[in-house]
C-alpha atoms as one frame of an Amber mdcrd trajectory, in Angstrom:
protein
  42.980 -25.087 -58.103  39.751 -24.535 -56.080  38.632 -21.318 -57.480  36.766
 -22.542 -59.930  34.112 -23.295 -57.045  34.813 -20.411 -54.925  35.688 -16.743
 -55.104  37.912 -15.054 -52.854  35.468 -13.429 -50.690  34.313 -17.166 -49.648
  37.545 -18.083 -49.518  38.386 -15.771 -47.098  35.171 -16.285 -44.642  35.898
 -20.320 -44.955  39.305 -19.151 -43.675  37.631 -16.857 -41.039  36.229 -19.956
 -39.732  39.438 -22.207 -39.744  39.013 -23.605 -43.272  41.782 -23.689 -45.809
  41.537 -25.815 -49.264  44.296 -27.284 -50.541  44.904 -29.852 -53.646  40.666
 -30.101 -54.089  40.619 -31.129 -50.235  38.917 -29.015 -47.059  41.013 -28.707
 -44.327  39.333 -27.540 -41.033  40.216 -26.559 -37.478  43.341 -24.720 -40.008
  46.179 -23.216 -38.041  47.861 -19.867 -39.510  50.558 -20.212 -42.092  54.414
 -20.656 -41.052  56.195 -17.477 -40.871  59.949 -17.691 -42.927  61.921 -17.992
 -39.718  60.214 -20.814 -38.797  60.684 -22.292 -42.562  64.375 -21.761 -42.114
  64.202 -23.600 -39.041  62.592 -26.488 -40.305  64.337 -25.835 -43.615  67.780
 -26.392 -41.361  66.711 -29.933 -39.885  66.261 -31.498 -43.449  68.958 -33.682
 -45.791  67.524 -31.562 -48.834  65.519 -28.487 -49.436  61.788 -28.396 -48.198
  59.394 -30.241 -51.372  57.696 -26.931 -52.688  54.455 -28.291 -52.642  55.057
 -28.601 -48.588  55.811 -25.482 -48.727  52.666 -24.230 -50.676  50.749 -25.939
 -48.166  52.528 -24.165 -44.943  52.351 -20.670 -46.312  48.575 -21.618 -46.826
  48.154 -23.376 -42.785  50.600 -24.578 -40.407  48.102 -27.728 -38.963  44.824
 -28.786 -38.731  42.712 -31.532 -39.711  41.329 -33.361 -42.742  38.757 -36.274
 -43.377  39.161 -39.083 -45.744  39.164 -42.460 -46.381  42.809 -43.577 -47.806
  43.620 -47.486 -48.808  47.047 -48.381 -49.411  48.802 -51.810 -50.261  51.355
 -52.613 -47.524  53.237 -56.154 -46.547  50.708 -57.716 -48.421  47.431 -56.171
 -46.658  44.623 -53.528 -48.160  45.015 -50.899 -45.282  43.271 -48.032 -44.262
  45.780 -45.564 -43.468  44.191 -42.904 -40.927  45.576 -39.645 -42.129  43.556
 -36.790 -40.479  45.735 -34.768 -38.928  48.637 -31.866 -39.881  51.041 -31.422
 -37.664  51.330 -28.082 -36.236  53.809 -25.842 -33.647  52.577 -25.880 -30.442
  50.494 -28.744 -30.778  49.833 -31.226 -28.028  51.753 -34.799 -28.015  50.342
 -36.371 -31.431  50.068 -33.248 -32.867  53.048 -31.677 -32.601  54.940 -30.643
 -35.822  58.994 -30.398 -33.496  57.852 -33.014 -31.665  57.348 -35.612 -34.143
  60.847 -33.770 -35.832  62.354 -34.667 -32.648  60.979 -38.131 -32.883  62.489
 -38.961 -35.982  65.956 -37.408 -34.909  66.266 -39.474 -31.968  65.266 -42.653
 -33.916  68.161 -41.761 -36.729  70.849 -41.092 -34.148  70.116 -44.422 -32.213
  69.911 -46.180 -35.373  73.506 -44.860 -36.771  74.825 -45.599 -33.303  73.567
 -49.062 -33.398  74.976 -49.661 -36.916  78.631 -48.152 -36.080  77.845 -45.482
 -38.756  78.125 -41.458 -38.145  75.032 -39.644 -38.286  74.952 -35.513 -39.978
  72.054 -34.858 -37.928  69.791 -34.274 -40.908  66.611 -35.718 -41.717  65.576
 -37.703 -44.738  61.967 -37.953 -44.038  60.130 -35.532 -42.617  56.855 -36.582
 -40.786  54.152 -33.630 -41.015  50.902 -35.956 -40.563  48.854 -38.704 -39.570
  47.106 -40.159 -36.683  48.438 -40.036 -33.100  51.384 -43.090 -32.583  49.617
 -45.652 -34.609  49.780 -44.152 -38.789  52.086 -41.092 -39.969  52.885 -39.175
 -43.311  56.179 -38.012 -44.327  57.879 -35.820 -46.929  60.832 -37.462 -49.194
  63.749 -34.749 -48.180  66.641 -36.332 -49.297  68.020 -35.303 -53.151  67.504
 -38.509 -55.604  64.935 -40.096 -57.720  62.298 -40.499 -54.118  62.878 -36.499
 -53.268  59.623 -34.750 -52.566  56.829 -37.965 -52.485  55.090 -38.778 -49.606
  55.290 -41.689 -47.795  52.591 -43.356 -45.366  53.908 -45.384 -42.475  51.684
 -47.398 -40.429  52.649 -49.513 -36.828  52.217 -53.113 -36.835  49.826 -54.257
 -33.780  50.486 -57.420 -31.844  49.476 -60.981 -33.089  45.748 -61.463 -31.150
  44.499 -58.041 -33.365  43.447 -60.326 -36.124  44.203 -58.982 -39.840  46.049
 -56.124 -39.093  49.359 -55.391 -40.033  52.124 -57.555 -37.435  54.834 -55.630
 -38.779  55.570 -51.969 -39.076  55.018 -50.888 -42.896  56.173 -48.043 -45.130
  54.567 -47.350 -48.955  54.342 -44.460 -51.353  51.347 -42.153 -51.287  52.013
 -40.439 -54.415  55.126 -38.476 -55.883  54.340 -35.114 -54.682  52.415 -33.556
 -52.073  49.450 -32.175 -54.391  49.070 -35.954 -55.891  48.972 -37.365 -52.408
  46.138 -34.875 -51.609  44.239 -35.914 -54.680  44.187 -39.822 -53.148  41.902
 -38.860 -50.584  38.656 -40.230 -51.001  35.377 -40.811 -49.730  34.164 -44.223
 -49.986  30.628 -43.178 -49.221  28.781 -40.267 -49.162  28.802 -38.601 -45.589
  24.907 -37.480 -46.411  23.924 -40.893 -46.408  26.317 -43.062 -44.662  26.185
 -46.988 -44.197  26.961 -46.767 -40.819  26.802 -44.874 -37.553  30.241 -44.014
 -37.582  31.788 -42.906 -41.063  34.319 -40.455 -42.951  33.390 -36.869 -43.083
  31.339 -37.323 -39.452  34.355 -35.160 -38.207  34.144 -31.918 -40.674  30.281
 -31.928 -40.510  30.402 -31.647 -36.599  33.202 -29.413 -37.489  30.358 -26.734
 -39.471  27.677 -27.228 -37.459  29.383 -25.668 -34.618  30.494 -23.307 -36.959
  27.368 -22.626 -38.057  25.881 -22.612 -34.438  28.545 -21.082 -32.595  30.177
 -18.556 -35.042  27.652 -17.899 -37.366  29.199 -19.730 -40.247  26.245 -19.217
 -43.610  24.464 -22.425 -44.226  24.911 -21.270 -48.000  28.567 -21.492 -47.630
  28.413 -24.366 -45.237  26.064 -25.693 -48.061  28.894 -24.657 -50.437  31.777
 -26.384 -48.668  30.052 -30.028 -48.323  28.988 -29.691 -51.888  32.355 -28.980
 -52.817  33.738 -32.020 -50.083  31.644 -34.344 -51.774  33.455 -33.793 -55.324
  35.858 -36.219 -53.305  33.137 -39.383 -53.134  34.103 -42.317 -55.697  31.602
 -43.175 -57.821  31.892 -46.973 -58.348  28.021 -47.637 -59.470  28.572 -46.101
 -62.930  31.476 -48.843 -63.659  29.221 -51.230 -62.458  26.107 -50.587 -64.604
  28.754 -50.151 -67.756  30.291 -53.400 -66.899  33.258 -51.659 -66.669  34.520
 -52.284 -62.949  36.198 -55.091 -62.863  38.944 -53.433 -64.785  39.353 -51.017
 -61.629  40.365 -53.191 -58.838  41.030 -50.134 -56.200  37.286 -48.700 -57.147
  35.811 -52.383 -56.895  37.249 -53.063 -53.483  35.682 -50.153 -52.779  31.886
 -51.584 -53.608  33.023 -54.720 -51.846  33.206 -53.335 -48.917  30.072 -51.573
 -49.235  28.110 -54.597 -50.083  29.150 -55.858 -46.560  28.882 -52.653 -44.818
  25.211 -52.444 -45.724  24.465 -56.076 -45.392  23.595 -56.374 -49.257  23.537
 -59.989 -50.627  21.942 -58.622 -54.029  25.195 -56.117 -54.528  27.028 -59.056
 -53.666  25.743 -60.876 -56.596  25.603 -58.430 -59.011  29.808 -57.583 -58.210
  30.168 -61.116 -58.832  27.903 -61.584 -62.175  30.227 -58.131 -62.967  33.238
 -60.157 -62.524  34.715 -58.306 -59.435  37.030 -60.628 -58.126  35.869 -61.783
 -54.320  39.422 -63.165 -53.669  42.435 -61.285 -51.976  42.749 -58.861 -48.928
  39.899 -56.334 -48.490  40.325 -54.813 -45.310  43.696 -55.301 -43.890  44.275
 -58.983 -44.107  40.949 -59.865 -44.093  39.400 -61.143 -47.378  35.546 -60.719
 -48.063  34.051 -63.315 -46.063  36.277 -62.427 -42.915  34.907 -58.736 -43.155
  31.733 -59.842 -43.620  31.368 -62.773 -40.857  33.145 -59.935 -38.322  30.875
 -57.523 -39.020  27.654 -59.536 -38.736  26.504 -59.006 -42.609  25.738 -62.470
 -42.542  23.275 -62.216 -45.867  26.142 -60.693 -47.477  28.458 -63.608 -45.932
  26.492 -66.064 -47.347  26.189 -64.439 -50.884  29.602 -64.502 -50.810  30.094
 -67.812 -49.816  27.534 -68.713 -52.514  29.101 -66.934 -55.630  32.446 -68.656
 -55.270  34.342 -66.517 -52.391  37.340 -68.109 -50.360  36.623 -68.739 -47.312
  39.272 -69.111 -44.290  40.396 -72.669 -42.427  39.661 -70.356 -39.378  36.646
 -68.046 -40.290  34.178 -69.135 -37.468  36.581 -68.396 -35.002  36.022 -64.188
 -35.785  32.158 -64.599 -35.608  30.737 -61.430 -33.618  26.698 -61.830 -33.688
  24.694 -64.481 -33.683  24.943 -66.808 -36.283  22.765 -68.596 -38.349  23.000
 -72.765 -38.120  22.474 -72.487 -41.919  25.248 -69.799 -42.326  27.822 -72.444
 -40.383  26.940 -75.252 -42.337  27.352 -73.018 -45.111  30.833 -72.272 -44.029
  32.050 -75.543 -43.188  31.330 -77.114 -46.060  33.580 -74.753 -47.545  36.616
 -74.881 -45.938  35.830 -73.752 -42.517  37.479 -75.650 -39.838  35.409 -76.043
 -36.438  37.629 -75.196 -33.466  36.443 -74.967 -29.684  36.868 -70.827 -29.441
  34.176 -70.807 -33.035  31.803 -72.747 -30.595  32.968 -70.387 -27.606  32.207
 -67.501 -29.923  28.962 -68.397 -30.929  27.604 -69.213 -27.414  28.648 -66.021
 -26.235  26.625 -63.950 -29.264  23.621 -66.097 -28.190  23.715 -68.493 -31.209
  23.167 -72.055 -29.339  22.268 -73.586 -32.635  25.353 -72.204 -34.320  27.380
 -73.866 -31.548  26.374 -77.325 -31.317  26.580 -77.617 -34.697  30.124 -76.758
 -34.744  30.489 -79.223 -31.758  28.998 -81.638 -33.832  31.689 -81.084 -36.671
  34.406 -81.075 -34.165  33.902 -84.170 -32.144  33.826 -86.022 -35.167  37.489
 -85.234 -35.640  38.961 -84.765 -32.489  38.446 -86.469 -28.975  39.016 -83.606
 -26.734  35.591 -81.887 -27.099  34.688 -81.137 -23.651  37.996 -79.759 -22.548
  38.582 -78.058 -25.095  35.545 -76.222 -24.901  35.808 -75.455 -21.481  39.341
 -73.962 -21.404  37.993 -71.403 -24.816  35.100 -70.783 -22.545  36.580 -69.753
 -19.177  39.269 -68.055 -20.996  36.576 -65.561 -22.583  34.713 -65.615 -19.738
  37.528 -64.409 -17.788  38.360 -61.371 -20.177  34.015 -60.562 -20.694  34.122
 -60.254 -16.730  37.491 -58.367 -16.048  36.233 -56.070 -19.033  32.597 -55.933
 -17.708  34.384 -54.576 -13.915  36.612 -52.006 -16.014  33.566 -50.846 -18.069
  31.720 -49.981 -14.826  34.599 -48.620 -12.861  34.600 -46.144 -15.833  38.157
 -47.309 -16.827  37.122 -48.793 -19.936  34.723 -48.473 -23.001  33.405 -51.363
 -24.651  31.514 -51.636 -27.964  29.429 -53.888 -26.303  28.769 -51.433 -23.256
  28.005 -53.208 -19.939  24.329 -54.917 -20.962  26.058 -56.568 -23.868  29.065
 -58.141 -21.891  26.810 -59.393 -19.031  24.625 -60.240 -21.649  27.859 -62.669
 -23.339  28.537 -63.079 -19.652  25.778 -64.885 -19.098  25.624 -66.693 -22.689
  28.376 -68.568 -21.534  27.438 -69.305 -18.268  24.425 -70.988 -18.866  25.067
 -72.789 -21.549  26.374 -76.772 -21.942  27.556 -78.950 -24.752
């Protein structure tokens, strides 16, 4: 599978420095296989024998981490689905292979005993990955037509977190363990990445310590990214052919970066290419959403421009300051000006942005001033309690202590 790019003598130093590949994917910070006791013991807690390609995996590392973007349709939403780690014995909480195993059983019994029905003590799913409490992977144990694919689970997150999932959800990765592999992607290329936090950051942190600390080859650390990269989508190709509309996973994908890098022209050109600009992109959030909540506001406005929905409550998820011109923009579209979109914008130092929205509001509605001032000292409120936590050191804040004072006082100076 991988030995077309490496020989066994790499092979075996990337192992030397806790690298295993698997399915065309790099694992790192790889634990040491499963011995066959421990197999059997797992092997004992399961409905149905162990999926083989599970097994491949375990005989090749027991745990350790991987790092890739994976999207996944679930109640509706386009969700990123953090898979980065494999559970492993002896791991701590989130990491821990029994543990999670343990998890699962308790949830089963409870469940039976809540439903009156008798429980064998055997496991149908079998979690083995994922991301601490929030996302986690799980192996199709049970004998039948779903034996041996993977399944991603992901937990739903209170109503405030805007577009994310509400509800727990459950979909299907792939039909076997190898194909599920294969579905990790990079969206961008970690050598030149659209923002200062991105997929792959992990691993190349990973080899530079490596290389610094354990005298990993930058040839072979050379090698590895090289080989890593083979994982990057390539959606620019479609694009020039005219060709990527017909791919809606791979055009999402240039969506997003046409936001993430602020790129109005992109924009345009996805939109001349027929990419459609409606429907989830992020979690619930369609194009305009991701775009207004990121701050890509030439992007936002492209959007807006070449036909894009936009949202009866868009200016209420505005993050930076806004353009007046953007907000006309917006409401002339749809938008719907509410007292926490002109809260918003006076906080992220957009005055002009705010009145504005004022001025569409009070021609509807009569409550203007009190409105306001309840959205206000409601934000106010959280800014300060978070601005006390922040420099307590029980909190961190995107906007570190200068930018909450800085909304802080936004707010506090400012009057319809």
């Amino acid at each position: 599978m991988d030995n077309d790019f490496f020989g066994d003598e790499e092979l075996a130093l990337l192992r030397a420095h806790g690298i295993a590949l698997f399915a065309r994917r790099v694992i790192f910070d790889a634990r040491p296989p499963l011995d066959e006791a421990r197999v059997a013991a797992l092997q004992a807690q399961c409905a149905g024998p162990l999926p083989p390609e599970l097994l491949s995996l375990w005989r090749l590392t027991a745990g350790g981490r991987i790092d890739y973007d994976l999207h996944l349709h679930m109640n509706g939403n386009e969700e990123s689905v953090v898979w980065s780690e494999l559970f492993h014995d002896g791991g701590d909480g989130p990491r821990d292979l029994q543990g999670w195993i343990d998890h699962e059983r308790q949830g089963a019994q409870e469940a039976a005993a809540d439903s009156g029905e008798a429980w064998d003590g055997k496991l149908t799913l079998l979690p083995f990955g994922g991301f601490e409490d929030c996302d986690r992977v799980y192996a199709v144990v049970e004998p039948g037509p779903d034996y041996g694919h993977v399944l991603a689970w992901k937990q739903g997150l209170p109503a405030p977190w805007a577009h994310e999932l509400h509800e727990d959800g459950m979909t299907t990765v792939a039909h076997d363990l190898c194909a599920a592999f294969e579905a990790l992607q990079l969206d961008e290329d970690p050598l030149a990445p659209a923002g200062d936090y991105f997929t792959g950051q992990a691993l190349l942190e990973y080899l530079d310590q490596r290389h610094q600390e354990h005298g990993l080859s930058l040839e072979l650390m050379d090698r590895l990214i090289a080989f890593y990269r083979r994982a990057m989508v390539d959606w620019r190709t479609p694009l020039a052919a005219g060709t990527l509309a017909q791919d809606a996973p791979l055009a999402r994908v240039a969506l997003r970066h046409a936001i993430a890098t602020d790129d109005a022209e992109l924009v345009a050109r996805l939109a001349t290419a027929d990419v459609t600009l409606h429907g989830p992109l992020l979690g619930s959030a369609i194009a305009t959403d991701l775009a207004l909540s990121h701050g890509a506001h030439q992007a936002a406005q492209a959007l807006v421009q070449a036909g894009a929905p936009v949202a009866h409550d868009a200016l209420d998820y505005i993050d930076s300051a806004v353009s007046p011109e953007l907000v006309g923009l917006l409401l002339q579209r749809g938008a719907e000006p509410s007292a926490t979109a002109i809260a918003e914008c006076v906080a992220c130092g957009a005055p002009a942005a705010a009145r504005l929205i004022a001025e569409a509001y009070g021609r509807s509605h009569t409550d203007l001033a009190g409105t306001y001032a309840a959205a206000r000292d409601g934000m106010l409120a959280e800014l300060e309690t978070a601005l006390v936590e922040v420099h307590a050191g029980r909190l961190t804040h995107y906007l570190g202590p200068a930018g909450l004072a800085k909304r802080v006082d936004h707010l506090q100076s400012f009057s319809l």
